[in-house]
C-alpha positions as CSV (number, residue, x, y, z in Angstrom):
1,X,-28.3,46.0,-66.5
2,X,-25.8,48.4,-64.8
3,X,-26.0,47.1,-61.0
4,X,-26.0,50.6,-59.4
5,X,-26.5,54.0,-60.1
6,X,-24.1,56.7,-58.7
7,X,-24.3,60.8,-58.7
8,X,-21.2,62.3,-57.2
9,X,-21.1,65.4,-54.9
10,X,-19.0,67.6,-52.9
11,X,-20.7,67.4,-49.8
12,X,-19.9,65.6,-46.6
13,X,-23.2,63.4,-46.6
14,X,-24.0,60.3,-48.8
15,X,-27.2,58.8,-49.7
16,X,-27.1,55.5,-49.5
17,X,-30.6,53.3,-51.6
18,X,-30.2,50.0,-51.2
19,X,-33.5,49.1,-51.8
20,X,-35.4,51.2,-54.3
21,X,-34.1,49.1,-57.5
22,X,-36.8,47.1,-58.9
23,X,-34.7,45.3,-62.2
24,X,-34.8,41.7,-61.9
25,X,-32.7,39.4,-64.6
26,X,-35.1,37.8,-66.8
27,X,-33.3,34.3,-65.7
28,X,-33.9,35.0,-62.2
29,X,-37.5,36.7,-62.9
30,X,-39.2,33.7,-64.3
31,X,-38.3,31.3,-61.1
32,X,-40.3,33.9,-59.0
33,X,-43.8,32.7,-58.0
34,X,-47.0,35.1,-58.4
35,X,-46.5,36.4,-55.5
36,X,-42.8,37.7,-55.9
37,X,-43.6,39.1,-58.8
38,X,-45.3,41.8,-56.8
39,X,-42.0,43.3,-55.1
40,X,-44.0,43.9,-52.5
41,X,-41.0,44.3,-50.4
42,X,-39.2,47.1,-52.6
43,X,-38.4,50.8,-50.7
44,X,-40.9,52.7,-53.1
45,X,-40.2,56.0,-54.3
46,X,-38.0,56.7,-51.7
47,X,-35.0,57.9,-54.5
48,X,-37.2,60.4,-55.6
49,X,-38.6,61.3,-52.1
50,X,-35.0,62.1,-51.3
51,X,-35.2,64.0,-54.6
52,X,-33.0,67.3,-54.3
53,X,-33.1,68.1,-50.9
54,X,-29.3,68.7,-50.1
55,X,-27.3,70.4,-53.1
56,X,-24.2,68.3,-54.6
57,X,-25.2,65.4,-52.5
58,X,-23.5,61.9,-53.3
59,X,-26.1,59.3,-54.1
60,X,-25.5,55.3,-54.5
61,X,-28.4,53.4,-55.7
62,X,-28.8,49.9,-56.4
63,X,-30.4,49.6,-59.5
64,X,-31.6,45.6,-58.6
65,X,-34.3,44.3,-56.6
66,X,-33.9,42.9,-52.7
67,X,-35.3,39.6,-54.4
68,X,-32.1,39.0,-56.5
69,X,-30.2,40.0,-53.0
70,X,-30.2,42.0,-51.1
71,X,-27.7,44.5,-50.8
72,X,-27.9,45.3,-46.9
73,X,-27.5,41.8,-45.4
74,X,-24.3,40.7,-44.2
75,X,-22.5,38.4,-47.8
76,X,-22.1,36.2,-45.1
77,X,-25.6,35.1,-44.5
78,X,-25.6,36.3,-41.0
79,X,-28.8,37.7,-39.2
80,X,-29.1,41.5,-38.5
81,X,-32.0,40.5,-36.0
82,X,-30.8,36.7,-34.6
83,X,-34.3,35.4,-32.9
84,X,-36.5,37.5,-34.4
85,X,-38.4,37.1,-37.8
86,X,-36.4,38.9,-40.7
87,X,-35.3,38.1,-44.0
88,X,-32.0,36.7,-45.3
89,X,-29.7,37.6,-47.8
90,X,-31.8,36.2,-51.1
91,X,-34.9,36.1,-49.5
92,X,-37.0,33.1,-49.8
93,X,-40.7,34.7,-48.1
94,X,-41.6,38.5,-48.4
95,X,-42.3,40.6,-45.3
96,X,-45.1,38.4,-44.8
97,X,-43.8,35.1,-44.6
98,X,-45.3,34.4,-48.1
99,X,-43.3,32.2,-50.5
100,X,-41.6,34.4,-53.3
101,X,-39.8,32.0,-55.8
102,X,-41.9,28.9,-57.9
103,X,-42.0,24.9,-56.1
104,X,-38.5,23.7,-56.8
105,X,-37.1,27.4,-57.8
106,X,-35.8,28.5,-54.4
107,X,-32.0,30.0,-55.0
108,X,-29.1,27.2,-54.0
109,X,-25.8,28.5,-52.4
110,X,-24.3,28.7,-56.1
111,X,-26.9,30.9,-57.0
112,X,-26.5,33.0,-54.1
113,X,-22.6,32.7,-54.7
114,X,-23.3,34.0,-58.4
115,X,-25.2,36.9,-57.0
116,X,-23.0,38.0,-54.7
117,X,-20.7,38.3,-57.0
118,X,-22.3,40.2,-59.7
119,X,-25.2,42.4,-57.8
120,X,-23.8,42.9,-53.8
121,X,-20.4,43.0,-54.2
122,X,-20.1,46.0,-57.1
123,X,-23.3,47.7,-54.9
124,X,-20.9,48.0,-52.2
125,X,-17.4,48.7,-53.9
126,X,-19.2,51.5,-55.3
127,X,-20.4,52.9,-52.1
128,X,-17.6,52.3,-50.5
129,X,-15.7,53.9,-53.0
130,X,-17.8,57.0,-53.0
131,X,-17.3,56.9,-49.0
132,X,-13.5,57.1,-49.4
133,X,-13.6,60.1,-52.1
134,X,-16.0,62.1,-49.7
135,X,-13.9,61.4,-46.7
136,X,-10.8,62.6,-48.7
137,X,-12.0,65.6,-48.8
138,X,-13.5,66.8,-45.9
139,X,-11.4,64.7,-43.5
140,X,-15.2,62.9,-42.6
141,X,-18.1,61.5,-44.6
142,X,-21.4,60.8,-43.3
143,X,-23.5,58.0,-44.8
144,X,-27.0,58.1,-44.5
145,X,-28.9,55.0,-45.8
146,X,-33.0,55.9,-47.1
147,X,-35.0,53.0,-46.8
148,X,-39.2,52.2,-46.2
149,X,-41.2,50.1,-45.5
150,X,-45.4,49.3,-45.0
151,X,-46.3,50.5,-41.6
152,X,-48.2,47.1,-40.6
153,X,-46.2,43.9,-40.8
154,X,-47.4,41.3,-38.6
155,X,-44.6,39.1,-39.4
156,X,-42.0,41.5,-38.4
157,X,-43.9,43.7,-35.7
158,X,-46.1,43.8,-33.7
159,X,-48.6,47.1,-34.3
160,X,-48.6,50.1,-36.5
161,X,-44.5,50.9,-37.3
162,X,-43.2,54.8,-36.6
163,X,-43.3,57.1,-39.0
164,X,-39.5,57.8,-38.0
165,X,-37.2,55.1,-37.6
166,X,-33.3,56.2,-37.0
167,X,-31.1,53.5,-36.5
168,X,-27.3,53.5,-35.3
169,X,-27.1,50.2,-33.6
170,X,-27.5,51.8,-30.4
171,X,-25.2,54.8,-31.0
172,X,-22.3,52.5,-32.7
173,X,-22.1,53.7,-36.1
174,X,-22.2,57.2,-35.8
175,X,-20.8,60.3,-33.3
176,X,-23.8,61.2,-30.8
177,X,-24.2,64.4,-32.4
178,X,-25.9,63.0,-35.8
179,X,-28.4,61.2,-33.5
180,X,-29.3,63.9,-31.4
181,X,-29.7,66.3,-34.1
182,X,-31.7,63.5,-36.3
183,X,-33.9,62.6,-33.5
184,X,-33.9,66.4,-32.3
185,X,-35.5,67.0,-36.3
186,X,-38.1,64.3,-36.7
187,X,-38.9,64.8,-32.7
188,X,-40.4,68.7,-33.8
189,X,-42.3,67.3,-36.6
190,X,-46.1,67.7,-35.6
191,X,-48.1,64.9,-36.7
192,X,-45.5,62.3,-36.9
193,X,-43.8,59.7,-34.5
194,X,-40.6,58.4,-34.2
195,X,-38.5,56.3,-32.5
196,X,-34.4,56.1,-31.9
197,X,-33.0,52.2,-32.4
198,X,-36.7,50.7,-32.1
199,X,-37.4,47.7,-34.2
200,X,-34.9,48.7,-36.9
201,X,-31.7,49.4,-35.3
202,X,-30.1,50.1,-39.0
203,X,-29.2,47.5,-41.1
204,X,-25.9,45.8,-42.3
205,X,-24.6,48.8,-44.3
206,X,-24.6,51.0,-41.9
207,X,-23.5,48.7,-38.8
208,X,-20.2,47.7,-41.7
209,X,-20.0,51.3,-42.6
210,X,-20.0,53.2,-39.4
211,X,-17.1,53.8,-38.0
212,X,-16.7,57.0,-36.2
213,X,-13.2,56.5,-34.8
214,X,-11.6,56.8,-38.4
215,X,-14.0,59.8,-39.4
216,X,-16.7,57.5,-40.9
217,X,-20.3,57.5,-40.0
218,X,-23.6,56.2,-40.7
219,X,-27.1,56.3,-39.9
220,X,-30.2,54.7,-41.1
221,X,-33.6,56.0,-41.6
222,X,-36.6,53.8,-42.1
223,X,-39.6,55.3,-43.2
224,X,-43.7,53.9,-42.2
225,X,-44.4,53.9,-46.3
226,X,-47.7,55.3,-44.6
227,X,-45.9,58.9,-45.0
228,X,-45.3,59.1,-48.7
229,X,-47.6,56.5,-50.6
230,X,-51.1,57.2,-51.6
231,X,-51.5,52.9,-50.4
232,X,-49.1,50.4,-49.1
233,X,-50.7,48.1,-51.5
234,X,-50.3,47.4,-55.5
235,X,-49.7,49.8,-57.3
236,X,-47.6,51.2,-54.5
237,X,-48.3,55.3,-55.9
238,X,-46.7,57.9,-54.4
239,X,-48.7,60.8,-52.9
240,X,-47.3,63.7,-53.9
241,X,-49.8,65.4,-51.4
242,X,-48.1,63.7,-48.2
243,X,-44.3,63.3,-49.6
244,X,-44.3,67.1,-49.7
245,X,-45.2,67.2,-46.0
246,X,-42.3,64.9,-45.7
247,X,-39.8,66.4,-47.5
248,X,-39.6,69.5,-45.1
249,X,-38.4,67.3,-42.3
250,X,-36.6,65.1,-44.4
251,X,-34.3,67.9,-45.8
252,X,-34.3,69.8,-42.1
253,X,-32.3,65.9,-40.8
254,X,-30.3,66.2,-44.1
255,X,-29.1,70.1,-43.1
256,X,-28.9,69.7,-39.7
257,X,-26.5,66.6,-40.2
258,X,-24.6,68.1,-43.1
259,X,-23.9,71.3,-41.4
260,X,-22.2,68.9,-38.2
261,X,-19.6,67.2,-40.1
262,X,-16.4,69.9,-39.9
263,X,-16.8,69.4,-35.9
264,X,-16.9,65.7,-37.0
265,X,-12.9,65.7,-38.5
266,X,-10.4,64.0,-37.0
């Protein structure tokens, strides 16, 4: 299986999809339980949500599924959220706190070692190489990593999630501008909610990406799965209906952001 799927474009932005990828090695599929074999956990649809909505847009997309590793936690096993309920970098409960992998099946440090190796690492040179060509040629590149997620998790919030959820680790990773004009765009879009660095304050990507001082930045955007699927339960179908709603805001963030980056250059 190839480990990620990239589209090169010419403009400034980059769409990062960490999480949409669903392939799991058959090796590694059988040692998942009943439960895992659900993916509950995987960002659904959200590649195709993000579908067309900026012309000669870069796209990275990890072809694999968070349950083989997951491609935006630290390699180094560290927490993104230290005392609070998350999961790790091969996860061994869904969002739930369910067991994923079979009695006796849960992945050893060699198997995360192996994985590493072959599924995050590549993920990431190829982003980061897609970073560096964008930012050699407009002087800045702005990455902005898609990601979703059911709008009730117990286990990881408390309450019904935002339909918006921007995160820049509390303005690190990107120049103040891209937040304002991100939270500006999901702020004017009547019948949603949002929130700026709430419960997902963006993830290891874009906390390693973002770097504004050398012209790099990045932002992440969590979407309540409530917005685009018909359920948040199996089969996980997309509502065509409600991701249409969405994609009017979702390409007005993606302008807004795009048209910012030549005041961005350094």
């Amino acid at each position: 299986m190839a480990v990620c799927e990239v589209k090169q474009g010419s403009s400034p932005v980059i769409l990062g999809f960490p999480h949409t990828g669903t392939e799991v090695p058959a090796g590694i599929w059988e040692r998942l339980n009943d439960n895992g074999r659900i993916l509950a956990d995987t960002d659904w649809h959200i590649h195709h949500l993000y579908d067309g909505l900026l012309s000669d847009v870069t796209t990275v997309r990890a072809t694999f599924h968070r349950y083989v590793i997951d491609a935006n936690r630290d390699p180094a096993g560290v927490s993104l959220y230290p005392g609070q309920n998350t999961t790790g970098l091969v996860p061994e409960t869904d969002f739930d706190g369910k067991a994923i992998w079979k009695d006796g099946e849960t992945p050893t440090e060699a198997d995360i070692a192996t994985r590493l190796r072959d599924f995050h690492a590549p993920y990431h040179a190829a982003l980061a190489a897609e970073i560096a060509r964008v930012r050699s040629i407009h002087g800045v590149a702005i990455l902005y990593d898609c990601h979703s997620i059911r709008s009730h998790i117990p286990f990881l919030f408390e309450g019904k999630l935002p339909d918006f959820n921007i995160g820049t680790d509390m303005g690190k990773t990107c120049d103040s501008a891209i937040e304002k004009a991100t939270l500006t765009a999901v702020e004017a879009a009547d019948g949603y909610d949002s929130v700026l660095n709430g419960r997902f304050k963006g993830g290891w990507t874009t906390r390693h990406y973002g770097q504004p001082e050398i012209g790099v930045h990045a932002i992440q955007m969590e979407l309540a799965q409530s917005t685009h699927l018909e359920t948040e339960a199996p089969p996980f179908a997309y509502d065509a209906a409600k991701a249409e709603r969405l994609r009017i805001h979702l390409k007005d963030i993606l302008v807004r952001i795009e048209q910012i980056a030549p005041g961005l250059k350094r």
